[in-house]
Each structure stands twice: as structure tokens, then as C-alpha cells.
N, C-alpha and C positions, 0 to 999 in steps of 0.2 A: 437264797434257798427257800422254796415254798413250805408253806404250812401245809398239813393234815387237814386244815382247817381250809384254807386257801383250796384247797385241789377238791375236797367238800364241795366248796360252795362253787367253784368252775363247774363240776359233773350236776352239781341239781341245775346250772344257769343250762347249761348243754342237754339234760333232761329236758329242760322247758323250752327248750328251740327245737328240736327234731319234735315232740308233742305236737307246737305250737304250727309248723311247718309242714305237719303231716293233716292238720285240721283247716287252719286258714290259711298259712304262709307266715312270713313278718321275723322268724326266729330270732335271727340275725340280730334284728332290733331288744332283744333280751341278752343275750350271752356276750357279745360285744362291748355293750355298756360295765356287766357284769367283772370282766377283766378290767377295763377303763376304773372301775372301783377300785378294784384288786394291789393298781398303783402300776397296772402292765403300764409300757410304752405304749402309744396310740399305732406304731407301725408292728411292733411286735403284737399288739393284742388283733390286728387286724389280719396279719399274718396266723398267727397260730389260732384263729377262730375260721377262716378258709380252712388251712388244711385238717383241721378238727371234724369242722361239720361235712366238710366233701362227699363223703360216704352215702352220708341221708338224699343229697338227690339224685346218685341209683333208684332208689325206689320212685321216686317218681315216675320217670322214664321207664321203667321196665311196666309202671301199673297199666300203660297206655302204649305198650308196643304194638297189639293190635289195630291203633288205629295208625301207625306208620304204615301200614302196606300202602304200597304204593308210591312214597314217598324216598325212596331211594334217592332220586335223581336231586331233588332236594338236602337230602342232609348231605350227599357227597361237595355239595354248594356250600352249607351254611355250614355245617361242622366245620369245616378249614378256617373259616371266618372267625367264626368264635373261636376258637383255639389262640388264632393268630390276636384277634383283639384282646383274650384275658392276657396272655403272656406279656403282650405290649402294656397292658394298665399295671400290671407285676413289676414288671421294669421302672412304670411312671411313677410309683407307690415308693420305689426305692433308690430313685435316682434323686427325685425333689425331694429337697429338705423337709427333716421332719418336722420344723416347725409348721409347714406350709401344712404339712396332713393335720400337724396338730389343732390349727386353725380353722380350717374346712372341717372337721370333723362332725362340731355341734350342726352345722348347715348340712351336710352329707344324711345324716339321724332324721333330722324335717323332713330333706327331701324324701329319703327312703319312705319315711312316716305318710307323707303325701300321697306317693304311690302308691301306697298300699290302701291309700282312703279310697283314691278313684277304680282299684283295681275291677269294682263289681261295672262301676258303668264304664271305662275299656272292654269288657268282657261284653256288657250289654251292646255296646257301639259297634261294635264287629261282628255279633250276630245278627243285626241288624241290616248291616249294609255291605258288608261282605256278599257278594256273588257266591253261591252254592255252585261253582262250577271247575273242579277239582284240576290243577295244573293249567289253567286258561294264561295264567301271569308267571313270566319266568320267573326262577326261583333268583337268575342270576341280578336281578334290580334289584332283591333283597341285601344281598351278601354284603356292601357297603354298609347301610343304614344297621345290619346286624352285628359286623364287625365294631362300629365305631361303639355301638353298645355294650359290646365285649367289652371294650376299653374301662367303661367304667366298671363292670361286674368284674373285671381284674383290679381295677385300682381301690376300690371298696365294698361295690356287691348286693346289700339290702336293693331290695328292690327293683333287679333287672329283671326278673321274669316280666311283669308289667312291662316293662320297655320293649321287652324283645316281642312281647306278644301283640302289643301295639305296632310294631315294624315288620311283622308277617301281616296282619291284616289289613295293612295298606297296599303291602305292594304282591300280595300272595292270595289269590283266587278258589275257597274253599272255608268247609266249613267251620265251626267254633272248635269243636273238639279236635278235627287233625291238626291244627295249628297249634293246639293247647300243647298236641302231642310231639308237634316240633319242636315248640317253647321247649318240653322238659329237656327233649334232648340237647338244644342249644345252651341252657344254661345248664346243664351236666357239662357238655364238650367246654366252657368256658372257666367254670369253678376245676375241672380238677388239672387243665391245665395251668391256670394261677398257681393250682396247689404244688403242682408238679416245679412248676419255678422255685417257687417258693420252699421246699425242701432243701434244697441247694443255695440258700441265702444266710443261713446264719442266724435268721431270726426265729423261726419256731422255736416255742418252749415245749419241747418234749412230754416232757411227764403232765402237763397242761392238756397237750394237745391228743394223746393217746386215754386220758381220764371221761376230755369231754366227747372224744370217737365214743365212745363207749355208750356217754349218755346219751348223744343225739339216736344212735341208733336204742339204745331204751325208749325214749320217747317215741320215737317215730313209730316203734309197731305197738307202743299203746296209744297213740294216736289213730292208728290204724284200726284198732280193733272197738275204742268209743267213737268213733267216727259219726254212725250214726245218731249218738245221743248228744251230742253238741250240737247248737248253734255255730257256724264258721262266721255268719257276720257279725255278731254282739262278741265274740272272739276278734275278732278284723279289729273292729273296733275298739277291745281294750288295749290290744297293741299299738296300734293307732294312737291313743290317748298314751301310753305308756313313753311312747316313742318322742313325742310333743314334750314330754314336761321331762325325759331325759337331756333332748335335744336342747330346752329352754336353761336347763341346770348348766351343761355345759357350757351352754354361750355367757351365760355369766359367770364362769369361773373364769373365763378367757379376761 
């Protein structure tokens, strides 16, 4: 039975993930840990922090729908992909033992923490040398390399945007922003299909998971609305750093 106290301190960590996710990204890397404290399972706190946050990357997605036009022929590609790969990491998340999650976990924390270091120059590297030349590269050389990243954004999640956005700009012909705007959509179509699995699994904590809905969406439109009085990268970065010496605690509890 949760504490008053317990469901407290979920909605302020969930607070600080839709804020933190509406300014730099990274959220994930806060409220996850935060249940991991709490004494959750590592497969239940991973569970019930997907279908918690799902919500907040709506807004994503809908801020940049303008720059989808056009892009039809692409998400009718990549949205299947990403569905099909969260659901399949949902399955992976709950078929292997949980000790195995429990193990990977502290290194999962890093990696996320990782990508979320180099996010600025993948962003850079793709403006760069991305061809400005809109639909030149089929979408359908994408849909594998997108897919397979689904996998992990269903099996764990921090940190796929980075991944997916790097796997449109390799193989997807066009500029920084409409790919940003495929990104959103592909990791929406990925997260709330995990979630969707994942409802019907047993593990969500209910009353956890409907305190910290609430909070990400708190944060995220006051996220929205100091947007421009933050720094996003000295924020990047103390996630970044938060993420590291969560990640490092971990691995030596193990």
C-alpha cells in the first residue's frame, strides 16, 4: 500500500520530467530513478513510468504538425514500424527475467545519459550534411533501422528520440526540423503503443501511474510557458550529470 508520502514524491518526480522534457528532453532519467528509490520493481517502475508519462509526448508532436505536411507517405511507413518495434521491446521487457532488467538497468541510465550528451551534435551532424532535398531517399530504407529502435524505446525508452533521429537522417533526405517532426511522431507512435501493451500486463501501479499523468502534464505546460527563460543545454546537461552518478549508484548496488 502506497504512502500519501510515496504518491507525493512520484507526482513532484513526474512534475520534473514533463518540465524537464518540455525544455531539454532527459525526463525519463528523473522519475524512473525516482520509483527505483521508492523500493518499485525495476520492471514495474519501468512499466508504470511509460504509461505515466505517455501523454506528454502528445504535445510534442502536435507543436510541429505543420511541418508534417507532406510527410504522409512517410509516417504511413514509419508509424507501423514503430508501433510494431515498441510492442515487440514490451514483450522483451516482460518475457526476460527480471533479474536480467534488473542488471542492465544501471547501464541502460548511462546509455540513455549518453545520448542525451551527444543529442546537440546528432542535431548538429544532420543539419550539416543531410541534403535539403525533401523525399529524394525512400522512407521505406528507414522503417528497419526505425523499427529495431522502437525495440528499445519499448524495452526501456530514455533516450530514443536521439536514436530515431539519427536513423531518419541517415537514411531520409530533408531538412533538420521536418525529421525532428517525424522524430516526435515516431516516438509518440512507439511510447503509447508499449503503453497500450502494457496496460493489459499486470504491472502498472495505478494510483502511481494516474498521480504521475497528472504531474507530467503539470510540468510540461510550465515547461512550455518558461521555455524561453531557460537555458535547454546547462539543463541537458544537469540531467546529463544527474543521470551519470544515478547510473554509477546503481551499478554499485548491483
Amino acid at each position: 500500500m502506497l504512502s500519501g508520502t510515496e504518491l507525493a514524491l512520484a507526482g513532484l518526480a513526474a512534475v520534473l520530467a514533463g518540465l524537464i522534457n518540455a525544455l531539454a528532453g532527459g525526463g525519463t532519467l528523473v522519475s524512473f530513478p525516482a520509483l527505483l528509490v521508492m523500493g518499485i520493481s525495476p520492471v514495474a517502475a519501468n512499466v508504470t513510468n511509460a504509461v505515466a508519462l505517455c501523454p506528454g509526448y502528445l504535445g510534442g508532436a502536435l507543436a510541429q504538425r505543420e511541418d508534417l505536411r507532406g510527410q504522409g507517405h512517410r509516417l504511413r511507413i514509419l508509424i507501423p514500424a514503430g508501433i510494431i518495434g515498441g510492442v515487440t521491446g514490451g514483450i522483451l521487457l516482460l518475457c526476460i527475467d527480471e533479474q536480467v532488467f534488473r542488471v542492465l538497468v544501471p547501464f541502460l541510465i548511462l546509455l540513455a545519459a549518453g545520448l542525451l550528451a551527444v543529442q546537440d551534435r546528432v542535431k548538429a551532424y544532420i543539419a550539416s550534411h543531410a541534403p535539403h532535398d525533401a523525399g529524394a531517399t525512400p522512407a521505406g530504407r528507414a522503417a528497419l533501422p526505425v523499427g529495431l529502435a522502437a525495440v528499445y524505446g519499448g524495452y526501456f525508452g530514455p533516450g530514443l528520440s536521439v536514436i530515431v533521429l539519427a536513423v531518419l537522417g541517415l537514411f531520409i533526405d530533408d531538412n533538420l526540423t521536418r525529421l525532428n517532426a517525424l522524430k516526435q511522431c515516431i516516438s509518440l507512435a512507439v511510447n503509447v503503443a508499449a503503453a497500450v501493451f502494457f496496460l493489459f500486463t499486470g504491472f502498472v501501479i495505478w494510483p502511481l501511474a494516474l498521480v504521475m499523468a497528472a504531474g507530467a502534464l503539470i510540468g510540461g505546460s510550465a515547461g512550455g510557458t518558461i521555455a524561453g527563460r531557460v537555458d535547454p543545454a546547462r539543463l541537458r546537461w544537469a540531467i546529463v550529470a544527474i543521470g551519470i552518478v544515478v547510473g554509477i549508484v546503481f551499478l554499485i548496488r548491483l
